[in-house]
mmCIF file of the N, C-alpha and C atoms, coordinates in Angstrom:
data_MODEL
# 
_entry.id   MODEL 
# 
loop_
_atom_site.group_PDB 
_atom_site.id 
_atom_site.type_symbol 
_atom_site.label_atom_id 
_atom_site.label_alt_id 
_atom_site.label_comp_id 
_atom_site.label_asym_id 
_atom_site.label_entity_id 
_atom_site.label_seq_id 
_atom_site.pdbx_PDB_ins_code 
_atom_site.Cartn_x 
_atom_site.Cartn_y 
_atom_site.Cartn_z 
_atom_site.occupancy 
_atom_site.B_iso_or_equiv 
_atom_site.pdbx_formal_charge 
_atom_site.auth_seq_id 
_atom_site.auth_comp_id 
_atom_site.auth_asym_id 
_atom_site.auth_atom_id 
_atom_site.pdbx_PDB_model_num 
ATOM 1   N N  . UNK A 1 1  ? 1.783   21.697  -30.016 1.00 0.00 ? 1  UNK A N  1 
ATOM 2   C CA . UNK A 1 1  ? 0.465   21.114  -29.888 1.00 0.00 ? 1  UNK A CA 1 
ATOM 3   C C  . UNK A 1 1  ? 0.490   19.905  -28.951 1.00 0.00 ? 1  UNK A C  1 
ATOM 4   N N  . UNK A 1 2  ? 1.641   19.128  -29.042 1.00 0.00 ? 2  UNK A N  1 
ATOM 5   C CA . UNK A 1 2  ? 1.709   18.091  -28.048 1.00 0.00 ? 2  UNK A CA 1 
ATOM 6   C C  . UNK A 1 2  ? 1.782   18.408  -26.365 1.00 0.00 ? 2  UNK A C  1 
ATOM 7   N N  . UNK A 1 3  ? 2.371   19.007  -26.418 1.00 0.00 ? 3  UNK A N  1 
ATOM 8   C CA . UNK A 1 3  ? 2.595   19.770  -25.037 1.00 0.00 ? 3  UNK A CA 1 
ATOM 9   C C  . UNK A 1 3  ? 1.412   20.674  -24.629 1.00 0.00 ? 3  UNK A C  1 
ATOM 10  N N  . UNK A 1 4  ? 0.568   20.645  -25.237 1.00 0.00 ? 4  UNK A N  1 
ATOM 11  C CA . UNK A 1 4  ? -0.731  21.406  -24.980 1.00 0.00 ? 4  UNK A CA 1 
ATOM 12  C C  . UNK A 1 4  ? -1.976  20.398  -25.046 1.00 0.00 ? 4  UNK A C  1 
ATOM 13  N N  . UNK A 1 5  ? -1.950  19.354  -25.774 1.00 0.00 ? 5  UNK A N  1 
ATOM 14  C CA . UNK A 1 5  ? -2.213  18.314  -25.398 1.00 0.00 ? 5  UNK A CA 1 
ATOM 15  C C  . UNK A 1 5  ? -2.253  17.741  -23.545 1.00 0.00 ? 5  UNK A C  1 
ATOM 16  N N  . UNK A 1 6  ? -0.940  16.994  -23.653 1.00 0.00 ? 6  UNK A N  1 
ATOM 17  C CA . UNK A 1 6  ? -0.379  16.591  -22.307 1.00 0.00 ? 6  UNK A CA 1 
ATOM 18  C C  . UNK A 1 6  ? -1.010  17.171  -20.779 1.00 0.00 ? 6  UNK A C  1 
ATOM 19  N N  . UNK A 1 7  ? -0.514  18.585  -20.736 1.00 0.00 ? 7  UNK A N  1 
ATOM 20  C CA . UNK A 1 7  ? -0.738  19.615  -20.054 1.00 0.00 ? 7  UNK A CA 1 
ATOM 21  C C  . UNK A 1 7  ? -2.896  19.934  -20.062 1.00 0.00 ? 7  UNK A C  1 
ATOM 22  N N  . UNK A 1 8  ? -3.107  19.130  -20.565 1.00 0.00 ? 8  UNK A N  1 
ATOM 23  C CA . UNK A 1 8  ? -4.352  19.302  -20.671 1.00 0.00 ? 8  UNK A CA 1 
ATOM 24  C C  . UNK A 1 8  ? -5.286  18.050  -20.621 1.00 0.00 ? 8  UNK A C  1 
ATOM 25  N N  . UNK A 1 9  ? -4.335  17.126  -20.484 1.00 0.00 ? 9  UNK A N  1 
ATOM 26  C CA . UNK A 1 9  ? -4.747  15.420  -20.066 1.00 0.00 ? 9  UNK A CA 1 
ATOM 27  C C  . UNK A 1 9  ? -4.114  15.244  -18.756 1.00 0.00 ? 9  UNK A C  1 
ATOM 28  N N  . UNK A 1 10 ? -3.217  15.298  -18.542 1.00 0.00 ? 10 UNK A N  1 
ATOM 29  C CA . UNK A 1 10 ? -2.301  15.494  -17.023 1.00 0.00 ? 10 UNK A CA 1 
ATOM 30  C C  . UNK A 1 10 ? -2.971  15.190  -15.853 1.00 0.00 ? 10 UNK A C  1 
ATOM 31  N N  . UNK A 1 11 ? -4.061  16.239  -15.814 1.00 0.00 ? 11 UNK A N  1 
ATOM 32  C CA . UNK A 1 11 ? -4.955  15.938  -14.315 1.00 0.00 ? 11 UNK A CA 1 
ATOM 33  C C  . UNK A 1 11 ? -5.835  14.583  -14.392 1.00 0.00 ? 11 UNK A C  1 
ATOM 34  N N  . UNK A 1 12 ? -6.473  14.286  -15.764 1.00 0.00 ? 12 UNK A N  1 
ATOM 35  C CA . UNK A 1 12 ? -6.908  13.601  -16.342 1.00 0.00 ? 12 UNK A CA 1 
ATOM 36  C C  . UNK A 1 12 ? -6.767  11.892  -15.783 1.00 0.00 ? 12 UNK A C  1 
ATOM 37  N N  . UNK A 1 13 ? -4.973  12.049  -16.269 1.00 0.00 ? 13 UNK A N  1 
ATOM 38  C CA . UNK A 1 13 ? -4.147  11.115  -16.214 1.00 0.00 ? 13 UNK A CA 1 
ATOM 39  C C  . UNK A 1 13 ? -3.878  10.477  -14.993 1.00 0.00 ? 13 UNK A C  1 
ATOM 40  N N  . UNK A 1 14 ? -3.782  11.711  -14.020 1.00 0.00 ? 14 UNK A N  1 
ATOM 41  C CA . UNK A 1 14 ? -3.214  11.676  -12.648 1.00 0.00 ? 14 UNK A CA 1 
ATOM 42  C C  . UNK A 1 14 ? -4.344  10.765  -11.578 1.00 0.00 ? 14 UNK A C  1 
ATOM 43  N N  . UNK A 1 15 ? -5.737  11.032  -12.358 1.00 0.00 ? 15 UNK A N  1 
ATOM 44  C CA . UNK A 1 15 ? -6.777  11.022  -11.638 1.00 0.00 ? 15 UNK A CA 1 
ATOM 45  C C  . UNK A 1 15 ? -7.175  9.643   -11.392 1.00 0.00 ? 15 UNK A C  1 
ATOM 46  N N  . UNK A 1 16 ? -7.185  9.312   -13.019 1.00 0.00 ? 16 UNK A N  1 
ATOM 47  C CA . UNK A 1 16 ? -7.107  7.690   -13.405 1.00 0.00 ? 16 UNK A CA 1 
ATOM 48  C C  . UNK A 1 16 ? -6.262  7.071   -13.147 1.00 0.00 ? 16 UNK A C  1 
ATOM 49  N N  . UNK A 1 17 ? -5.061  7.246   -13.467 1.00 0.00 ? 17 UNK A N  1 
ATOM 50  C CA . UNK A 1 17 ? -4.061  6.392   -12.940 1.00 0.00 ? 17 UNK A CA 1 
ATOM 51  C C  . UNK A 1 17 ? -3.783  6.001   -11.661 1.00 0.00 ? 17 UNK A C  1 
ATOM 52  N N  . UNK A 1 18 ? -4.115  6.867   -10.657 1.00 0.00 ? 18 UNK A N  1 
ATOM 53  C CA . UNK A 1 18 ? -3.976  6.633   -9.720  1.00 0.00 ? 18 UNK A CA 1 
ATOM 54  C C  . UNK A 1 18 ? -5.050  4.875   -8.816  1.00 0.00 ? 18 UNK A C  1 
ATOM 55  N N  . UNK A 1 19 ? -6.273  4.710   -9.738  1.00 0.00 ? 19 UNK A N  1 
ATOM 56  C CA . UNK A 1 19 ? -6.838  4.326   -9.022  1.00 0.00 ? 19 UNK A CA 1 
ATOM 57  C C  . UNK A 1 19 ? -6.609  2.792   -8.861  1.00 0.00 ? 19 UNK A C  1 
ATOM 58  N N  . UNK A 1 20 ? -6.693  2.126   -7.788  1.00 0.00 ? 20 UNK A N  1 
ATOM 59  C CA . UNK A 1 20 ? -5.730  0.903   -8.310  1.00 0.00 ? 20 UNK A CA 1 
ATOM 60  C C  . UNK A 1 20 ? -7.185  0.023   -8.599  1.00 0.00 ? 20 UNK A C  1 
ATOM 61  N N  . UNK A 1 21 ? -6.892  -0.891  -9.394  1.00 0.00 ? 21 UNK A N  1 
ATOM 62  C CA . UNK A 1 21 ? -7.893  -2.050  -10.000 1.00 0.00 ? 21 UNK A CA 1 
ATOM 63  C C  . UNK A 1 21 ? -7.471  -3.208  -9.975  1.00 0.00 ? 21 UNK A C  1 
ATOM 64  N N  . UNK A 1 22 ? -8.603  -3.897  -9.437  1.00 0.00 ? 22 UNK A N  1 
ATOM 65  C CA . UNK A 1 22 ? -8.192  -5.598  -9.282  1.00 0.00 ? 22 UNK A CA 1 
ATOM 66  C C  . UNK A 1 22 ? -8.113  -6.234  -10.646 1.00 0.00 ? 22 UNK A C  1 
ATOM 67  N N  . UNK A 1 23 ? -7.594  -7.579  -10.678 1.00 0.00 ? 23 UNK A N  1 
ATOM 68  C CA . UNK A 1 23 ? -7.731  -8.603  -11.735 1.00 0.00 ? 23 UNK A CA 1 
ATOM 69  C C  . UNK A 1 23 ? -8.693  -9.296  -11.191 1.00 0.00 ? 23 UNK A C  1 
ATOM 70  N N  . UNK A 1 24 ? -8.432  -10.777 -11.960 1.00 0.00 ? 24 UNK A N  1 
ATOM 71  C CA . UNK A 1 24 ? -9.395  -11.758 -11.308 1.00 0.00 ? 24 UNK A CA 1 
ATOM 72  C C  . UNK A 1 24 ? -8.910  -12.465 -9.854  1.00 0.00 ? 24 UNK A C  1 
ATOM 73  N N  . UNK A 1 25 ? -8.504  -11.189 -9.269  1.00 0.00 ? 25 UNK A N  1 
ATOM 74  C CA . UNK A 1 25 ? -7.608  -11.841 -8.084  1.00 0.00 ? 25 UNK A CA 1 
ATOM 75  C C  . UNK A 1 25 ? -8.751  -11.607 -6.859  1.00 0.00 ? 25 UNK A C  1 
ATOM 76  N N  . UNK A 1 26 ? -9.769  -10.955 -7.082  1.00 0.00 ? 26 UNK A N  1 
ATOM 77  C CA . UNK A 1 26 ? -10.924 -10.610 -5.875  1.00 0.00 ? 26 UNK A CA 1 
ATOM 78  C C  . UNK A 1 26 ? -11.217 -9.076  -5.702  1.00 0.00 ? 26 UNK A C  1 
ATOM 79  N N  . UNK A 1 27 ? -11.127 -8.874  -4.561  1.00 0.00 ? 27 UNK A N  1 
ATOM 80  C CA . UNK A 1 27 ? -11.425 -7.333  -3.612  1.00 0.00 ? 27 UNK A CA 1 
ATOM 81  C C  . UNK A 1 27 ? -9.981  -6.872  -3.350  1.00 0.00 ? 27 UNK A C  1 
ATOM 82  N N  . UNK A 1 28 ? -9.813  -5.696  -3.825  1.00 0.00 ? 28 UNK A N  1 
ATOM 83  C CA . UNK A 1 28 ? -8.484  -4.876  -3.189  1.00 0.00 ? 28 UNK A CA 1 
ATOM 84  C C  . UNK A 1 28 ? -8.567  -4.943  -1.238  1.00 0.00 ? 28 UNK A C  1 
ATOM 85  N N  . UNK A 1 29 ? -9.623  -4.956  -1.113  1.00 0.00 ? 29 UNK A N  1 
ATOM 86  C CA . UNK A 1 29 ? -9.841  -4.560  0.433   1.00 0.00 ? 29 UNK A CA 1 
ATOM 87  C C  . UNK A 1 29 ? -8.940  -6.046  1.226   1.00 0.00 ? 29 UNK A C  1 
ATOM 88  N N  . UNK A 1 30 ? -8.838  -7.135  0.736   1.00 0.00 ? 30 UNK A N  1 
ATOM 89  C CA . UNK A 1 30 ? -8.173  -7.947  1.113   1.00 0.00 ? 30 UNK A CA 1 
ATOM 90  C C  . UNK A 1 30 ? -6.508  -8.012  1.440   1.00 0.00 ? 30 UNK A C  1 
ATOM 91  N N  . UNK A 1 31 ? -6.047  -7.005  0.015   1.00 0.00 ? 31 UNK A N  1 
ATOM 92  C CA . UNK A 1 31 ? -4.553  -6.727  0.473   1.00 0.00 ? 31 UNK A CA 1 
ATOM 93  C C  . UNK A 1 31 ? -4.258  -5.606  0.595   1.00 0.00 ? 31 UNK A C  1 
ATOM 94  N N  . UNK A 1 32 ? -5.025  -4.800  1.139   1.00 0.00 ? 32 UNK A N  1 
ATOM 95  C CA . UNK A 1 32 ? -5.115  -3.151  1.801   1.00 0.00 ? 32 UNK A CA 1 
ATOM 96  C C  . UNK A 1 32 ? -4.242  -3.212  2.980   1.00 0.00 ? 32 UNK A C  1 
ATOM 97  N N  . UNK A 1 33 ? -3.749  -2.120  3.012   1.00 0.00 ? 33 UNK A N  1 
ATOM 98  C CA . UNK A 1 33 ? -3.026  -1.892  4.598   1.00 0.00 ? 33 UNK A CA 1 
ATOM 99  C C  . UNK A 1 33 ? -3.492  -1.236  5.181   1.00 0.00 ? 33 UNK A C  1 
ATOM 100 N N  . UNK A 1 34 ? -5.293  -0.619  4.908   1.00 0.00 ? 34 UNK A N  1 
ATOM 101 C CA . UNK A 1 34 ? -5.654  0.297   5.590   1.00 0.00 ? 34 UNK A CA 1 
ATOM 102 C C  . UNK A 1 34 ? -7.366  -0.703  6.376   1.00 0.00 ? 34 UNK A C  1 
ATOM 103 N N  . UNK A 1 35 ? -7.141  -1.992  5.907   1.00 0.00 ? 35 UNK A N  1 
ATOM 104 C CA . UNK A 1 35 ? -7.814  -3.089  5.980   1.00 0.00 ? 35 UNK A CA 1 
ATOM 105 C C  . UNK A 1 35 ? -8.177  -3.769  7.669   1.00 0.00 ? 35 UNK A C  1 
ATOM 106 N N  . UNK A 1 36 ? -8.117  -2.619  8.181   1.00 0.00 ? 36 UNK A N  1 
ATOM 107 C CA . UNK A 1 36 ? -7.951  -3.119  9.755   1.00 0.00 ? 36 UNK A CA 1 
ATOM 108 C C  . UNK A 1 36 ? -8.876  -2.336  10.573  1.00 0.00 ? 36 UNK A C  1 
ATOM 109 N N  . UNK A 1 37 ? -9.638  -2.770  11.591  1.00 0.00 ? 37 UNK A N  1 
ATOM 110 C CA . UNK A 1 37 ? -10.659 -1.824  12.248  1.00 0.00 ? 37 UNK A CA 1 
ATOM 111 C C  . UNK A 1 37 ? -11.221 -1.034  11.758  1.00 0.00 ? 37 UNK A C  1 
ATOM 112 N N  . UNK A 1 38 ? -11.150 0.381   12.058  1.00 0.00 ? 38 UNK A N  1 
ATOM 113 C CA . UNK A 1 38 ? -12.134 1.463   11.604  1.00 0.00 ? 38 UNK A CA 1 
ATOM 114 C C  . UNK A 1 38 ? -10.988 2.108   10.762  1.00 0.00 ? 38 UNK A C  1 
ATOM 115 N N  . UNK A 1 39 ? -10.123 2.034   10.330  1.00 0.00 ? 39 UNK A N  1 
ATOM 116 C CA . UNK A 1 39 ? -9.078  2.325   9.256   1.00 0.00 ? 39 UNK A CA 1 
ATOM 117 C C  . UNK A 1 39 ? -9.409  2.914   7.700   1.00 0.00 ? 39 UNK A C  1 
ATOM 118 N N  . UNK A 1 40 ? -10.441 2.269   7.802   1.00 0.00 ? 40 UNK A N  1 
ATOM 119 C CA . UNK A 1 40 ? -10.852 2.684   6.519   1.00 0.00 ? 40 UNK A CA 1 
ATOM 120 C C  . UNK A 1 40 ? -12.732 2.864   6.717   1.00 0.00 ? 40 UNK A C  1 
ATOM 121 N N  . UNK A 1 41 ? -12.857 3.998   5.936   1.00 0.00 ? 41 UNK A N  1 
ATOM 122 C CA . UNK A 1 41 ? -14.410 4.239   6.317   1.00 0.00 ? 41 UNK A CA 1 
ATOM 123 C C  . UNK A 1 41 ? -15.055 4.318   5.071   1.00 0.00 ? 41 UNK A C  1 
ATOM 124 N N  . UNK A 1 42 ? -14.470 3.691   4.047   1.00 0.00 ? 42 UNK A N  1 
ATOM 125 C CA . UNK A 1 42 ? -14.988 3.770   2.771   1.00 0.00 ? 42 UNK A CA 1 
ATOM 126 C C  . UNK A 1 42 ? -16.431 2.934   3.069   1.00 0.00 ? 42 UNK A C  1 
ATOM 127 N N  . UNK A 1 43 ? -17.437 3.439   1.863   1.00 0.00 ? 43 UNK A N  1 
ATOM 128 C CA . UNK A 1 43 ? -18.546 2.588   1.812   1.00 0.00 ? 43 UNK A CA 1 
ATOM 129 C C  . UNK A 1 43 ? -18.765 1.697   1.159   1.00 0.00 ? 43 UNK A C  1 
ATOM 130 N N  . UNK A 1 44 ? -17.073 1.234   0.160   1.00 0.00 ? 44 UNK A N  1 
ATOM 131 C CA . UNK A 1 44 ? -17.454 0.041   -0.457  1.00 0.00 ? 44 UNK A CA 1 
ATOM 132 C C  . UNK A 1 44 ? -16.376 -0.930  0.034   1.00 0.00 ? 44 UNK A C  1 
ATOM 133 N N  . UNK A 1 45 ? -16.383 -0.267  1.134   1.00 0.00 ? 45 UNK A N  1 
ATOM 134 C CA . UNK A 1 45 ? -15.134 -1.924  1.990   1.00 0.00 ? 45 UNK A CA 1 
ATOM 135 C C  . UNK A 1 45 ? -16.831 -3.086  2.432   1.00 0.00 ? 45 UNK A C  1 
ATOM 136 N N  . UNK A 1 46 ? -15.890 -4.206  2.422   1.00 0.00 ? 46 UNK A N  1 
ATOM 137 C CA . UNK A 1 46 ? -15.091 -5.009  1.712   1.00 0.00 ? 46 UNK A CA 1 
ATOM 138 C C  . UNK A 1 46 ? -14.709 -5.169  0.736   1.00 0.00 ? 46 UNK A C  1 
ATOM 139 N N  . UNK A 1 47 ? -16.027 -5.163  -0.481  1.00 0.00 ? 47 UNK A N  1 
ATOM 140 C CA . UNK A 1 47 ? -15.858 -5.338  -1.535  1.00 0.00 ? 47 UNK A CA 1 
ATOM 141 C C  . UNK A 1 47 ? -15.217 -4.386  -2.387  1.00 0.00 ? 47 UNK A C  1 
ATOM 142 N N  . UNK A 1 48 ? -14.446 -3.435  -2.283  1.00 0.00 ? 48 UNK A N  1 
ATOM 143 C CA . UNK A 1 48 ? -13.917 -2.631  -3.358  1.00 0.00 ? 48 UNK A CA 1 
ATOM 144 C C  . UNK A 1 48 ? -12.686 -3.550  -4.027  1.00 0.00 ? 48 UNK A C  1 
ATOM 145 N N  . UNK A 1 49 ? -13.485 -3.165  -5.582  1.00 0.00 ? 49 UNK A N  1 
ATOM 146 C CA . UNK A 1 49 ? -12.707 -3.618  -6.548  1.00 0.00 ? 49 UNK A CA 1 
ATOM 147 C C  . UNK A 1 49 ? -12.190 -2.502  -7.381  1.00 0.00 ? 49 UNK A C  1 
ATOM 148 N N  . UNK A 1 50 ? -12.501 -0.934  -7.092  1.00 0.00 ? 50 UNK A N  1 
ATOM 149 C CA . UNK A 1 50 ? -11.587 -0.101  -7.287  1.00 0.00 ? 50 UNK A CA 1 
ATOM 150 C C  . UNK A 1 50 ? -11.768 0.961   -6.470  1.00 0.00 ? 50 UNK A C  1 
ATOM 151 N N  . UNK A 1 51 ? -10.887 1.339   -6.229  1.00 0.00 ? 51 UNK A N  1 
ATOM 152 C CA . UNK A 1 51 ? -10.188 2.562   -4.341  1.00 0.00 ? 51 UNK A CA 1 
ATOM 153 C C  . UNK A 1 51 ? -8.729  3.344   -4.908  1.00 0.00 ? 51 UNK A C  1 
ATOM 154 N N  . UNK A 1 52 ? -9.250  4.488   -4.853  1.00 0.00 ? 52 UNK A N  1 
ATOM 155 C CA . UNK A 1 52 ? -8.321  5.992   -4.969  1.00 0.00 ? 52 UNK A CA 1 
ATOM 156 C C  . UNK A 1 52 ? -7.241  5.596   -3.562  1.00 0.00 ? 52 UNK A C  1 
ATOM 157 N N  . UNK A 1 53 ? -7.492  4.933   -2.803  1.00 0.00 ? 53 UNK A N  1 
ATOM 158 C CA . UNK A 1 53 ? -6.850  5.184   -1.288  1.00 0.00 ? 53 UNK A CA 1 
ATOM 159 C C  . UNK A 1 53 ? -6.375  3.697   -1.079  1.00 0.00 ? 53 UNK A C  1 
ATOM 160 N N  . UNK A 1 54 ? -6.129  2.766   -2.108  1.00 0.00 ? 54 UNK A N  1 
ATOM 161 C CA . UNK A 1 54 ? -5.470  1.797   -1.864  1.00 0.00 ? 54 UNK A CA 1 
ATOM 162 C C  . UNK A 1 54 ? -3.922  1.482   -1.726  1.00 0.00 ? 54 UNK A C  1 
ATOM 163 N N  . UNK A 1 55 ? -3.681  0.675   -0.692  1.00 0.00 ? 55 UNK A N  1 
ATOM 164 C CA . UNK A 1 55 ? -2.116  1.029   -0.590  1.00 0.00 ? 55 UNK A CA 1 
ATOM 165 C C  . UNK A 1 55 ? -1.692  -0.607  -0.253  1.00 0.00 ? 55 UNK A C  1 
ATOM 166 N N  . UNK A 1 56 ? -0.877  -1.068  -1.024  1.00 0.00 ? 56 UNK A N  1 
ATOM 167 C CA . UNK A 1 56 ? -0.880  -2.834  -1.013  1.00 0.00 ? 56 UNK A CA 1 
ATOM 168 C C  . UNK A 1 56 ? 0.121   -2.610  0.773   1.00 0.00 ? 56 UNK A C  1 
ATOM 169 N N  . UNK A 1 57 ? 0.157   -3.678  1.029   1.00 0.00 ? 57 UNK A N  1 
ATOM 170 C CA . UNK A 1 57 ? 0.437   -4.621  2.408   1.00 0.00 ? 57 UNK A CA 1 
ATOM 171 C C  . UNK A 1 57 ? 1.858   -4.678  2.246   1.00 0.00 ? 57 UNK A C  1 
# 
């Protein structure tokens, strides 16, 4: 049952976890490495305070 569980949260897991989230430290878009020119075409740059496609500096 656990393993059927897991296997059934997994994508779940993968999906969420992935997304990175600020503290009270500001905007991710500040220590992005994708933070440069047209690099990033998201529609919540600057201000994203959470991004699937964040990748620290």
């Amino acid at each position: 049952m656990k393993t059927l569980l897991q296997r059934l949260f997994a994508p779940l897991r993968a999906l969420f976890g992935g997304l990175a989230r600020t503290g009270s430290s500001g905007y991710l878009c500040d220590r992005c490495r994708w933070d440069y020119g047209d690099a990033c075409r998201r529609s919540e740059r600057p201000n994203a305070r959470i991004c699937p496609d964040f990748k620290a500096r």
